[in-house]
C-alpha positions in Angstrom: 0.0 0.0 0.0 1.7 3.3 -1.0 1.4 6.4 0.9 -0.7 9.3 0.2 1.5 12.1 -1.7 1.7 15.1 0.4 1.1 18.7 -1.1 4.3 19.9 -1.7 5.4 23.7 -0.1 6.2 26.2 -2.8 9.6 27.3 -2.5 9.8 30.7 -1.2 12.0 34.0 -3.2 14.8 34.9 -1.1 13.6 37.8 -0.2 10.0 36.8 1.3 11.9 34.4 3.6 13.8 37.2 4.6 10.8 39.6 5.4 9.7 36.2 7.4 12.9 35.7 9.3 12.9 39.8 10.0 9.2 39.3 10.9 10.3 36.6 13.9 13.2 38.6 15.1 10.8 41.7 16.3 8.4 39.4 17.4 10.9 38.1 19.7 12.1 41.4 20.6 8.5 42.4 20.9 7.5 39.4 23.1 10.8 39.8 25.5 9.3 43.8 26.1 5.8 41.9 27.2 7.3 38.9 29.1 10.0 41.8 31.0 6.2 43.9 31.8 4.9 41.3 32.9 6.9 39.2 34.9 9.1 41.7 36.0 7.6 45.3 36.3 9.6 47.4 39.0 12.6 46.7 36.5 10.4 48.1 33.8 10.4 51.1 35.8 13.5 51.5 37.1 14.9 55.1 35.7 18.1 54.8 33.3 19.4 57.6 31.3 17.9 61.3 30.3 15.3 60.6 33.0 13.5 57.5 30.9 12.4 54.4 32.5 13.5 51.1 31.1 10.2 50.6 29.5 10.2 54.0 27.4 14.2 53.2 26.5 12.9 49.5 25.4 9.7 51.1 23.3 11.9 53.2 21.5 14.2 50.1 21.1 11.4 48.8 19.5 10.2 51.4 17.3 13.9 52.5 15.9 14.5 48.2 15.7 10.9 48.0 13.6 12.2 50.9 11.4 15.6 48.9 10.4 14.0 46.0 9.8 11.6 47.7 7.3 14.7 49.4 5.8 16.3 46.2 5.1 13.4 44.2 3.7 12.6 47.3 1.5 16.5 47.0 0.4 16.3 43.1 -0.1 12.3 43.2 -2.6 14.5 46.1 -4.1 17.3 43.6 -5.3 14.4 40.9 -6.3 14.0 40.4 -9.6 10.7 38.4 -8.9 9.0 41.7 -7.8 
């Protein structure tokens, strides 16, 4: 008895596994800044530099980090022939 064929996955353009790859490094950056709220709070708001608070310093980490990553993924479909 043979086994049933399974669909096979399409491969994906280089730069589409890119913007996935980019796409799981902010979440992970993104779900550190939750799991650091959550399980860890009076760190969040301990004060650090120009009067900020760990979790303002961490949010702009976040918004500078999601700003680079759309720079290079707009760099790499830029370079893609595929369009």
């Amino acid at each position: 008895m043979t086994e049933p064929s399974r669909p096979s996955s399409p491969d994906l353009p280089p730069a589409s596994r890119l913007g996935l790859m980019l796409c799981v490094l902010y979440c992970l950056f993104y779900g550190g800044f939750i799991a650091l709220a959550v399980l860890n709070p009076k760190l969040m708001a301990m004060r650090v530099g120009f009067g900020g608070n760990v979790a303002i310093w961490y949010g702009f980490g976040l918004i500078i980090a999601a700003f680079v990553l759309a720079v290079i993924y707009l760099l790499a479909r830029r370079n893609d022939v595929d369009g």
